[in-house]
KELO-854128 format. One record per residue (C-alpha): residue in three letters; x, y, z. Coordinates in steps of 0.1 Angstrom, whole numbers, padded with zeros to 4 digits, always signed. Layout:
! residues N
alaXYZ/...
! end
This chain:
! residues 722
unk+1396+1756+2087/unk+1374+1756+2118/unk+1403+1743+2142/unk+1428+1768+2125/unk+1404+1797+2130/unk+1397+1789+2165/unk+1436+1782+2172/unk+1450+1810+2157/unk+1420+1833+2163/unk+1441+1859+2181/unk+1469+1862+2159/unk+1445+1862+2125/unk+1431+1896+2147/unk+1459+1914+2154/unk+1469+1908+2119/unk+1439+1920+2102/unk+1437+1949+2127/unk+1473+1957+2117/unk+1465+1959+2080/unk+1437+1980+2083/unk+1454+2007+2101/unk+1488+2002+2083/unk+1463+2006+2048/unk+1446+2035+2063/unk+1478+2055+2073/unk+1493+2050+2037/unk+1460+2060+2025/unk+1460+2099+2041/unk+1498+2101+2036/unk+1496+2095+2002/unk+1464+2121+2000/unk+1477+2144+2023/unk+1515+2147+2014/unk+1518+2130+1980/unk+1489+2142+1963/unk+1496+2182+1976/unk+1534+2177+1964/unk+1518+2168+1934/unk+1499+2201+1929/unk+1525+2221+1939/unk+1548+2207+1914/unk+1528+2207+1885/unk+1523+2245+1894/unk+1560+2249+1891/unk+1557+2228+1856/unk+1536+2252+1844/unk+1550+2282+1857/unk+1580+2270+1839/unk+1562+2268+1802/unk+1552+2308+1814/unk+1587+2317+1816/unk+1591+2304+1784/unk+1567+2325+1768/unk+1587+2355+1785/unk+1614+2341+1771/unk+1600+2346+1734/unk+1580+2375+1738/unk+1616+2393+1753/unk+1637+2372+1725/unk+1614+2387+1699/unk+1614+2421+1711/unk+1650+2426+1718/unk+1655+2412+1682/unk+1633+2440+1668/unk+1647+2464+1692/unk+1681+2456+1677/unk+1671+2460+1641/unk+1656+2496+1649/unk+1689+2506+1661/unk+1709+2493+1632/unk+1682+2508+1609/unk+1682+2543+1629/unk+1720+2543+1619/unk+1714+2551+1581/unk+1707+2584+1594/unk+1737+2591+1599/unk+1761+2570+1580/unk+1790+2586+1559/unk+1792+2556+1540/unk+1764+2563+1519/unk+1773+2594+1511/unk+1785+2590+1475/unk+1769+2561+1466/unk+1746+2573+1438/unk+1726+2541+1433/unk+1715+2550+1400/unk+1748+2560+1386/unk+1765+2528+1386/unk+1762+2489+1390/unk+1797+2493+1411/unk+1775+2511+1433/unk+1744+2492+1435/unk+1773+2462+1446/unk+1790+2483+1474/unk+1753+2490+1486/unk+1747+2454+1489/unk+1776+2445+1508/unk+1766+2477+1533/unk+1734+2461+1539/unk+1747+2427+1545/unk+1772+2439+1571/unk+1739+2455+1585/unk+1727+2426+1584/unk+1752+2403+1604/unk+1741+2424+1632/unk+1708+2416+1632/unk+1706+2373+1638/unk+1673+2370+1634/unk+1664+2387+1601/unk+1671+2364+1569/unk+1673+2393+1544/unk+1674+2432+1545/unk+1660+2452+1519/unk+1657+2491+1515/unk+1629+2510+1494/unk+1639+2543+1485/unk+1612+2571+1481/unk+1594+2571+1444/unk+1619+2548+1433/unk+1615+2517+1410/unk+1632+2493+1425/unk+1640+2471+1459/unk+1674+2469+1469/unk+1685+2442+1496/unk+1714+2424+1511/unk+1715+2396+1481/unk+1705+2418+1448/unk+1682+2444+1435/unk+1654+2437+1425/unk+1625+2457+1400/unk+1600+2468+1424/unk+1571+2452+1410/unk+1588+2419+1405/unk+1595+2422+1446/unk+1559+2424+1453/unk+1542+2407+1431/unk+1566+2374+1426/unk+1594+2374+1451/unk+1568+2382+1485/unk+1536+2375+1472/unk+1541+2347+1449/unk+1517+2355+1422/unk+1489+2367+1442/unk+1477+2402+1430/unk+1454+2414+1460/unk+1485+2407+1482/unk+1511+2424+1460/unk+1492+2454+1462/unk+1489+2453+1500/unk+1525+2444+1499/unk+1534+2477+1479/unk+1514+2498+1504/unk+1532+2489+1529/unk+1567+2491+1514/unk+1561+2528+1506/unk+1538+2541+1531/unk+1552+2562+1560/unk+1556+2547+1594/unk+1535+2569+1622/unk+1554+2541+1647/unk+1590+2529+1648/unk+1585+2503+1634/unk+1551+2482+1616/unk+1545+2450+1608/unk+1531+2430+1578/unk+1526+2386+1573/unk+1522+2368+1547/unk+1518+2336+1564/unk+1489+2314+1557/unk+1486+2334+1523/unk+1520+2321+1499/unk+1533+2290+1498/unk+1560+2281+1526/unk+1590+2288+1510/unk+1576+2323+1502/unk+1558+2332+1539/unk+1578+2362+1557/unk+1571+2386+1584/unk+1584+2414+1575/unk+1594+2445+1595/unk+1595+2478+1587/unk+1615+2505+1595/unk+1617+2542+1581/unk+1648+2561+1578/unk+1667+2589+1559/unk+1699+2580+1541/unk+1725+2606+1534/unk+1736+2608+1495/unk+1758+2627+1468/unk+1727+2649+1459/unk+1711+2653+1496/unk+1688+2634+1526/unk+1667+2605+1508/unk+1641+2592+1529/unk+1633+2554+1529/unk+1621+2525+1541/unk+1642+2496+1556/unk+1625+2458+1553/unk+1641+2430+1576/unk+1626+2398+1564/unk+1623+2370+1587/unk+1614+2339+1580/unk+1599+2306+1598/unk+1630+2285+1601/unk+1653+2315+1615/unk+1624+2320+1641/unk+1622+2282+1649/unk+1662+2275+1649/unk+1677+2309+1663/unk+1652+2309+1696/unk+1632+2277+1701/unk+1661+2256+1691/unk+1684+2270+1712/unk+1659+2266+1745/unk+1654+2233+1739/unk+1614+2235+1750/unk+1599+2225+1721/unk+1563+2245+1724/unk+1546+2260+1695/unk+1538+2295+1689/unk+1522+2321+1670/unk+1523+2360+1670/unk+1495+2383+1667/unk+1491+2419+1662/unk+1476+2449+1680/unk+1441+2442+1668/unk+1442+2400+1669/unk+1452+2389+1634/unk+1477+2369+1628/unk+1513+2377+1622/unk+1529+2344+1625/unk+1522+2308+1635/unk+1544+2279+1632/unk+1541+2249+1613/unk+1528+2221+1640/unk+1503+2246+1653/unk+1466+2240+1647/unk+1448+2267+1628/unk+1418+2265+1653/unk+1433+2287+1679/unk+1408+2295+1709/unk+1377+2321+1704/unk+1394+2337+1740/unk+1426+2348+1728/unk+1416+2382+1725/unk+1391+2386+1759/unk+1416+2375+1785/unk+1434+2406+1797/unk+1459+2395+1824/unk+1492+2385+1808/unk+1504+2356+1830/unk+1474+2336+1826/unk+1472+2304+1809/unk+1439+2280+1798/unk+1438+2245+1788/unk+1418+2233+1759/unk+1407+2206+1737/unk+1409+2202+1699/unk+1400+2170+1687/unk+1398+2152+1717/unk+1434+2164+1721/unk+1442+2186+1754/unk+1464+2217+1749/unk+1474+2243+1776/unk+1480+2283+1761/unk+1503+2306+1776/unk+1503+2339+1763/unk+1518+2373+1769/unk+1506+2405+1754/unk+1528+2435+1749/unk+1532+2454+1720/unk+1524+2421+1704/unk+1508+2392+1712/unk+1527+2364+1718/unk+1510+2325+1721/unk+1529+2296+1729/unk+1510+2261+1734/unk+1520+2230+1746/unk+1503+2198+1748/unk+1490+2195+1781/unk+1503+2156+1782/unk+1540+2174+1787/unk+1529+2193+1817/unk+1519+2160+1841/unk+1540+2138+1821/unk+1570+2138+1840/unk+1548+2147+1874/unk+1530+2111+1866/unk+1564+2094+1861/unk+1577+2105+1895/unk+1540+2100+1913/unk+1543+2064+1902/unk+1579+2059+1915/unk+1568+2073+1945/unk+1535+2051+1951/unk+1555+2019+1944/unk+1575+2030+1967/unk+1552+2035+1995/unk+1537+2000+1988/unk+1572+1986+1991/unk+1573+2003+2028/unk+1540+1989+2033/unk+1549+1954+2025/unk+1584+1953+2044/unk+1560+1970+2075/unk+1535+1945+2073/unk+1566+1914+2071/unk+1577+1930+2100/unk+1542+1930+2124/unk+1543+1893+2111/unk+1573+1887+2123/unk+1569+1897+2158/unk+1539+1881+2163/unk+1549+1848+2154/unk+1583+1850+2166/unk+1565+1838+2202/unk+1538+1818+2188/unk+1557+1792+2163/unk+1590+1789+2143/unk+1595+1806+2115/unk+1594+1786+2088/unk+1608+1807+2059/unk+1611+1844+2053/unk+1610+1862+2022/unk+1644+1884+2016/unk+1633+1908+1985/unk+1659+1932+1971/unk+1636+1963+1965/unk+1652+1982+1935/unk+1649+2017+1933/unk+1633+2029+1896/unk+1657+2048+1876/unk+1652+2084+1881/unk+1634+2095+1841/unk+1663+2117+1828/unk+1644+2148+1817/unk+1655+2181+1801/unk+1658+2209+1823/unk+1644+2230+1806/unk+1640+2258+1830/unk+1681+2258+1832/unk+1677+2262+1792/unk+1654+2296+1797/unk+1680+2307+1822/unk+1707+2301+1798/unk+1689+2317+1767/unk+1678+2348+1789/unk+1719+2346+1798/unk+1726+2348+1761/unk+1702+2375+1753/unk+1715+2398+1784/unk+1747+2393+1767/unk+1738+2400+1735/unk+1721+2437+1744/unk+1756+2439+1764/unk+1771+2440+1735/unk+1746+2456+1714/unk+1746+2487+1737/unk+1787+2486+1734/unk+1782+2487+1699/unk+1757+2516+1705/unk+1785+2537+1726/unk+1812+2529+1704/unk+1795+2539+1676/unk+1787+2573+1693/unk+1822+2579+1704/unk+1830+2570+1667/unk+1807+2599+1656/unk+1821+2624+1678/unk+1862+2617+1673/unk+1848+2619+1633/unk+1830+2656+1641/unk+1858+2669+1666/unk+1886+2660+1647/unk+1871+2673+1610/unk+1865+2706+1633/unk+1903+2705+1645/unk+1916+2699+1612/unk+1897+2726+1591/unk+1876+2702+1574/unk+1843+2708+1566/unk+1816+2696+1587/unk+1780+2698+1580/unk+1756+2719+1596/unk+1740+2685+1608/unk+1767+2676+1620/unk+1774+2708+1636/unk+1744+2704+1655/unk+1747+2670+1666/unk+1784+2683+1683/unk+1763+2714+1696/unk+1744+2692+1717/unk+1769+2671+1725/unk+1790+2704+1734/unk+1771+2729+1746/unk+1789+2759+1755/unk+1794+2801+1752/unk+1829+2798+1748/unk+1856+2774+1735/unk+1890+2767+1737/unk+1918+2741+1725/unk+1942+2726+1745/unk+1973+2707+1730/unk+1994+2681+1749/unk+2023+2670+1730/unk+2038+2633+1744/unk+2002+2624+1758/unk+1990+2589+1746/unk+1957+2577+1761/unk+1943+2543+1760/unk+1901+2542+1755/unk+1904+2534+1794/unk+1921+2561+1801/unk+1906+2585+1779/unk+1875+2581+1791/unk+1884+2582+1829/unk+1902+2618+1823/unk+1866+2629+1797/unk+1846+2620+1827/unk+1863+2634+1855/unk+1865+2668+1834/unk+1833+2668+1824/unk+1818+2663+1860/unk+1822+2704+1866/unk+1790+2718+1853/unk+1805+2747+1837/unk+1822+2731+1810/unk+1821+2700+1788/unk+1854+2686+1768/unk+1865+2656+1739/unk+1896+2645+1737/unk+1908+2633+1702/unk+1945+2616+1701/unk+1968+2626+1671/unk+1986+2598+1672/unk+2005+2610+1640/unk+2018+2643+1656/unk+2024+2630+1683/unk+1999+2644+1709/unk+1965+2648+1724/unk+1939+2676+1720/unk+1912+2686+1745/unk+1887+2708+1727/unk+1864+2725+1756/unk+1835+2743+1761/unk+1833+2770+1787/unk+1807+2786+1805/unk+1793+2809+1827/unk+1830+2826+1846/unk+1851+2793+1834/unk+1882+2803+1818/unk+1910+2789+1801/unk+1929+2794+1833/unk+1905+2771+1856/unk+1905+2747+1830/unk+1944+2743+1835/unk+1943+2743+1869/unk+1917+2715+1865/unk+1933+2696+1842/unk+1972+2696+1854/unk+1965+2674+1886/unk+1944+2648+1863/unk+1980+2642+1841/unk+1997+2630+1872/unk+2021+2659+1872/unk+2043+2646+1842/unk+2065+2671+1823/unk+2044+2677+1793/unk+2043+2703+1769/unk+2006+2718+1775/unk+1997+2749+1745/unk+1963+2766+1753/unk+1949+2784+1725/unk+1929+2816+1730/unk+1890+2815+1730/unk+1865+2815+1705/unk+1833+2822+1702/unk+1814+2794+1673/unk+1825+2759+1669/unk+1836+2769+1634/unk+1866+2789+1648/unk+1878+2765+1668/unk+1904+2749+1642/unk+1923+2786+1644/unk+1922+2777+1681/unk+1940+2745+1676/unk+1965+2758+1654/unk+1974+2781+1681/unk+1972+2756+1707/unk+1999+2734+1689/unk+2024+2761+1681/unk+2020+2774+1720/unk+2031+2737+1729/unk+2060+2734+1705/unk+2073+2764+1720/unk+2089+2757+1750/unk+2082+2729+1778/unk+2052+2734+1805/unk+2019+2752+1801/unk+2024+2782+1774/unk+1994+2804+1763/unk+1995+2812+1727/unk+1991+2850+1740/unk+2025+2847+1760/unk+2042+2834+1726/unk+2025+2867+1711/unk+2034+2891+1738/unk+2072+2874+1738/unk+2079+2881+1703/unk+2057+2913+1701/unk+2084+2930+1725/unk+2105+2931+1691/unk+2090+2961+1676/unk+2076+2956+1643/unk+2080+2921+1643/unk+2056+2897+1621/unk+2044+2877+1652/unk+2017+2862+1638/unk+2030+2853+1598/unk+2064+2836+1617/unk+2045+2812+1637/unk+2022+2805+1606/unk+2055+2798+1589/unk+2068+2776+1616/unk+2036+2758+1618/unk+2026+2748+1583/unk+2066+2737+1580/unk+2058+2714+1605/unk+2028+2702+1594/unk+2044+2694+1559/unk+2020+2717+1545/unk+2036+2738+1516/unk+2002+2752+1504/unk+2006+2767+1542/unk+2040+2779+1536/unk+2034+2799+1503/unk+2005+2817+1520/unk+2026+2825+1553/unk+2052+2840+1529/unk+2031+2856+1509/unk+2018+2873+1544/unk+2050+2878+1552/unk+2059+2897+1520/unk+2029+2918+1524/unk+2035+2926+1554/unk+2074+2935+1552/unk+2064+2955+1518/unk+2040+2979+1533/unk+2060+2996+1561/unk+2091+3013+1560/unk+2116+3005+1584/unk+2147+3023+1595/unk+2179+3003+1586/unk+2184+2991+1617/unk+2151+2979+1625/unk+2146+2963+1594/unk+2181+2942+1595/unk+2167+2933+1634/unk+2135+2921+1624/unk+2152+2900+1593/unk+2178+2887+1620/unk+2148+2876+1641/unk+2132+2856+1614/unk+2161+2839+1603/unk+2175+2829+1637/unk+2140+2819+1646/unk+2137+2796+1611/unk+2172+2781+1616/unk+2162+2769+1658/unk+2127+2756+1641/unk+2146+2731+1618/unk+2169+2720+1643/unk+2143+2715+1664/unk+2128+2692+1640/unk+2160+2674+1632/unk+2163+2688+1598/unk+2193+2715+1605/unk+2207+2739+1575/unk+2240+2732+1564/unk+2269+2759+1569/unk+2266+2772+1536/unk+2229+2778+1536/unk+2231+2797+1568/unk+2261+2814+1556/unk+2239+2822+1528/unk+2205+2830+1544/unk+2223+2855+1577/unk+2238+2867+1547/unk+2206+2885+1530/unk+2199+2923+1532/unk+2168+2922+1510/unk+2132+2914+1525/unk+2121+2901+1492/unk+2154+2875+1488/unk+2146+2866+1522/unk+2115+2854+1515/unk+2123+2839+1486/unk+2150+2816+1505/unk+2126+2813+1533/unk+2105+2796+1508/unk+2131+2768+1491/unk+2143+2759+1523/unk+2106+2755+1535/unk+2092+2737+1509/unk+2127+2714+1507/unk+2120+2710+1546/unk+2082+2701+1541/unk+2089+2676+1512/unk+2116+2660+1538/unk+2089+2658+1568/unk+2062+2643+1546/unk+2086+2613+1534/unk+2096+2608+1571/unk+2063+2608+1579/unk+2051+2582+1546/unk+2075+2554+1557/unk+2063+2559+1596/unk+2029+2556+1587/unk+2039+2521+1564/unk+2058+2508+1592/unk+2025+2519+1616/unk+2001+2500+1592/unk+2017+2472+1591/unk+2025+2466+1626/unk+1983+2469+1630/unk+1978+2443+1605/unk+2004+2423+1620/unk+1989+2425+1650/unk+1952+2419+1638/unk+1965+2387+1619/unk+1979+2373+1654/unk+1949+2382+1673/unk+1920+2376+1647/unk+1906+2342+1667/unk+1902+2362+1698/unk+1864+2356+1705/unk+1871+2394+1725/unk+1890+2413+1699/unk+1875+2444+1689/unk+1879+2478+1676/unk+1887+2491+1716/unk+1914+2462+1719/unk+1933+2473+1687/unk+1932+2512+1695/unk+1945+2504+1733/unk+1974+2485+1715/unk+1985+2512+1695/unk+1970+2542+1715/unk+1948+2553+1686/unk+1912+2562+1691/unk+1885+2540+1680/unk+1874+2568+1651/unk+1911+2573+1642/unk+1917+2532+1638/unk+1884+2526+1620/unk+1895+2553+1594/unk+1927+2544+1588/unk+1917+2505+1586/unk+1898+2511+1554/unk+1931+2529+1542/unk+1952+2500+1554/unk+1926+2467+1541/unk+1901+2485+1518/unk+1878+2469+1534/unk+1860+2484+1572/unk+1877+2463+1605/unk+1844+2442+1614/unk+1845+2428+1581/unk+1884+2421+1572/unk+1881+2399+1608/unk+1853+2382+1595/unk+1869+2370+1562/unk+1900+2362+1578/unk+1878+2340+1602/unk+1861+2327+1567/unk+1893+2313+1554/unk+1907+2296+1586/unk+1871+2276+1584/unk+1873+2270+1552/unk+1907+2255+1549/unk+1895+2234+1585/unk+1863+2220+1566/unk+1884+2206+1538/unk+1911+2196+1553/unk+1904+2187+1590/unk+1876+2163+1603/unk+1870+2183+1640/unk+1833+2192+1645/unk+1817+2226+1635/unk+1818+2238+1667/unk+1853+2230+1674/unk+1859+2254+1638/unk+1835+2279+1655/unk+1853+2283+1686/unk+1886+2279+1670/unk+1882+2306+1647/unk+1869+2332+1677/unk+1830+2331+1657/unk+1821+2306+1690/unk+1788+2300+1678/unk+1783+2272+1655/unk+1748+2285+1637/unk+1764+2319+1633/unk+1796+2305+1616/unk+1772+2285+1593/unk+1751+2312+1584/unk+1785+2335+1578/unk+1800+2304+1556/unk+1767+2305+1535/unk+1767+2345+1530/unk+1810+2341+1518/unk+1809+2308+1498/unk+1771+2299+1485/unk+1769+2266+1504/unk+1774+2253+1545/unk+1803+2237+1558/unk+1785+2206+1561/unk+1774+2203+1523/unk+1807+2214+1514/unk+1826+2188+1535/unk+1804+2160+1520/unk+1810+2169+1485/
! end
């Protein structure tokens, strides 16, 4: 050992000397570089599990958000109207099926219910139930204390939006709920009711519709304002930390140790508090996988190094008797879940979602005004609600009604053409199509020096130039008048081509002296309207009005002549001409009174002819819409907007006459049609539920299940194994 030492003495040096500084170097790499890259990453890590709690603290919001506005809308609803709860079961049924097309709205809620005020019972999306049977057996499972804290809450007023009540950790699981409250007023038969509306959520909907979907895993809990709990879920431990409440900045996180077990808290504190806890094993996990790699690694480098200072010395010193070839295999890279791309996909979803919840929102509006400005067109009668909500919406000194007969607007376009009119501060305008006559009203509000004239000038250029028939009725002073505006609008436009002021059509005929101006075109439009209520009153105008003056000879057979050449060009006009012998007949007549009374057979004949035209057009309409819906119903994008476009209907005018058409509202026709294609592919096909989902337009597979559970009692999946 001796001789070997002292032969090799210099070469054992340089070796050693080469080891120690090769062992050193790795050494403050691996603490310099390795050990900072792994701080840095396990602050991303972490930073990651914050964005998760974000993540639920903006899920859960939005969610509540989105049941205020579909609870707000009882307010408002027409649907409710006549449903006297009391009167009849039929009724109690069709108020069920409201709420549970409320309901599909709202994802996250499992159930919603609706307490009326100093009523006796609870009625929800599934049944009715007898009030103290709701409190005391179906939400607090036998427990009195809680039933009555239960019933407070039920019928107390909300001083917020909406409150908040748990009965987790207090039932058994199958009967914990957080329930969400919501007060509202419901129009009925007999007046305003005011009530409360209760979404009831449940654990697994919280667990499967958010966490499930991200794909983190962490556990959670909710707490109120003052620190008590709303919600925790299952796997969480009751000991939650004695800090919760103290810590005051929102994106700060602590780790802690229950039973010997670390946990690291991330919390965020709103409205709510939200908690979400992860063991703190899953933050460093993967980090200790990949430090690992890395470290054998660097030995590797160190090895193949120290082969090669080896090498070079001996390479001049002796032979080399053997060298060691190793084939350094790389670890496999730990396939991990990105979980971070899952937030980012779930916030995705939920931008989406309020996308289309704030669609919903404007639709809903626009809805709500085609309803108020076309009752007000048509002479219906609107209520003083009502009245004030188009007040706002319309504010204005004067208004006016303008009638464009061939004008068809898409929503697009209709739109486009409200907004570019309603960008001059004096005035504000809605336009409603009439798809059934055939034209387009503008109904406008005027103030300060606008006119009806400025309002033409304005409006002309926006139509392109096309050779419409424009009417302009006169203006008015209340909204109430404004259907007399219309109808004056309407006969100005069937007058003669261009833009016609009703005046000009009263001035015109007003040059024949004595002449019943106004009774003829009442004549001329209730004929066209197919309105023989209308007609008998004209003529009985007309009558009057012949009766009490007394007219030379002359005069008198002029003004007759006027009214009959006028009646015979109306008919033609409206392809329903008189034959020889009835204008033979009517030229014929010298008395005012036989006049009228031939006036009136011929009008009411010509009214009953209109209204069967118009009967078999609007059967041929309907059914071209369902024929349309049926081809279109697995469109994942079809929608009230996409049908009106088609047939240049408003989205008010489409939803209306869809109840005619299907008895049942748009939404919920394409819903059962989707529910019958799945069906008939879950018994008699063997593709995937999600293939069904996207196949039937739903797209989402837990959606589709939770609809097939609400429409047939089971899922697809129990169902297909069966």
């Amino acid at each position: 050992m001796r001789r070997f030492w002292a032969r090799h003495r210099f070469l054992m040096r340089l070796i050693i000397m080469s080891l120690t500084v090769v062992c050193i170097a790795v050494l403050l790499f691996n603490v310099a570089v390795f050990r900072r890259a792994h701080q840095y990453m396990e602050q991303q890590n972490r930073e990651k599990y914050q964005s998760g709690a974000y993540a639920f603290a903006q899920y859960m919001e939005e969610q509540i958000l989105l049941m205020y506005s579909r609870a707000v809308r009882f307010n408002y609803d027409q649907n409710f109207q006549n449903l006297n709860l009391e009167a009849h079961v039929f009724n109690q049924l069709e108020f069920i099926r409201l709420l549970r097309t409320y309901l599909n709205a709202a994802p996250l809620a499992n159930e919603m219910c609706m307490y009326f005020e100093d009523s006796d019972f609870v009625i929800s999306s599934t049944a009715k139930y007898d009030f103290s049977y709701f409190t005391m057996q179906y939400l607090a499972d036998g427990n009195a204390a809680l039933s009555e804290e239960i019933a407070d809450f039920v019928t107390g007023d909300a001083t917020e939006q909406w409150s908040y009540f748990s009965t987790f950790g207090q039932v058994a699981n199958s009967k914990q709920r957080l329930l969400v409250r919501i007060s509202v007023t419901v129009p009925g038969a007999s007046g305003v009711r005011k009530a409360n509306v209760l979404y009831c959520i449940t654990a697994d909907s919280l667990r499967s519709l958010f966490l499930s979907s991200m794909n983190v895993g962490m556990e959670y809990a909710i707490l109120d304002a003052q620190g008590d709990m709303l919600y925790q879920s299952a796997l969480l431990t009751d000991h939650l930390p004695s800090w919760l409440n103290a810590m005051e900045n929102p994106t700060e996180s602590l780790d802690y140790t229950v039973n010997k077990e670390k946990f690291t808290a991330f919390f965020v504190r709103n409205e709510l508090t939200y908690l979400t806890v992860v063991p703190t094993e899953w933050i460093v996990r993967d980090l200790n996988n990949y430090y690992s790699a890395m470290v054998r690694m660097i030995w590797m480098c160190v090895a193949v190094l120290l082969i090669a200072a080896a090498f070079s010395v001996y390479v001049s010193y002796e032979p080399v008797h053997s060298m060691v070839r190793r084939t350094v295999k790389e670890p496999d890279e730990q396939l991990a879940t990105d979980e971070l791309g899952a937030i980012e996909n779930e916030m995705e979803r939920i931008q989406q979602q309020n996308e289309r919840m704030n669609s919903l929102v404007l639709e809903q509006g626009d809805m709500l005004d085609d309803a108020i400005v076309d009752s007000l067109l048509r002479g219906k009668t609107v209520s003083a609600k009502q009245m004030e909500w188009i007040a706002q919406r319309m504010p204005g000194e004067r208004f006016t009604v303008v009638a464009v007969f061939g004008l068809q607007l898409n929503h697009a376009a209709r739109e486009l053409l409200q907004e570019k009119l309603n960008a001059f501060a004096d005035m504000r305008v809605m336009i409603v199509g009439m798809p059934q006559e055939q034209h387009t009203a503008l109904m406008c509000a005027l103030n300060g020096d606008a006119s009806r004239q400025k309002f033409a000038q304005r409006l002309l250029p926006l139509l392109g130039g096309a050779q419409l028939s424009v009417g302009i009725g006169p203006e008015v002073e209340q909204l109430a008048d404004v259907h007399a505006a219309y109808v004056c609008a309407m006969t100005a436009m069937h007058q003669r081509g261009g833009l016609t002021y009703y005046e000009e059509i009263v001035d015109e005929n007003s040059q024949i002296l004595e002449y019943p101006v106004t009774e003829a075109l009442l004549l001329a439009r209730s004929i066209e309207d197919g309105d023989e209520n209308g007609v008998e009153q004209a003529l009985k105008d007309l009558r009057a009005y012949l009766s009490q003056r007394e007219h030379p000879t002359v005069q008198a057979s002029f003004v007759r002549h006027e009214l009959e050449s006028a009646f015979i060009k109306h008919l033609r006009r409206l392809e329903l001409p008189l034959s020889d012998g009835q204008m033979n007949e009517l030229i014929a007549t010298r008395d005012g009174e036989a006049l009228c009374d031939m006036l009136a057979d011929l009008a009411k004949s010509a009214c009953r002819e209109i209204n069967a035209r118009r009967e078999q057009e609007t059967r041929n309409f309907n059914q071209r819409i369902l024929d349309y819906v049926n081809a279109h119903y697995t469109d994942k994008e079809i929608s009230l907007i996409q049908v009106s476009d088609a047939f240049g209907l408003s989205i008010y005018a489409l939803s209306r006459l869809y109840k005619e058409i299907a008895g049942i509202g748009f939404r919920e026709h394409i819903i059962a049609k989707r529910m019958e294609l799945a069906y008939h592919m879950v018994v008699s096909t063997e593709k995937s539920i999600r293939e069904i989902a996207d196949e039937t337009g739903i797209g989402n597979p837990d959606y589709l299940t939770k609809l097939f559970k609400a429409h047939y009692g089971t899922t697809p999946s129990r169902l297909r194994a069966r």
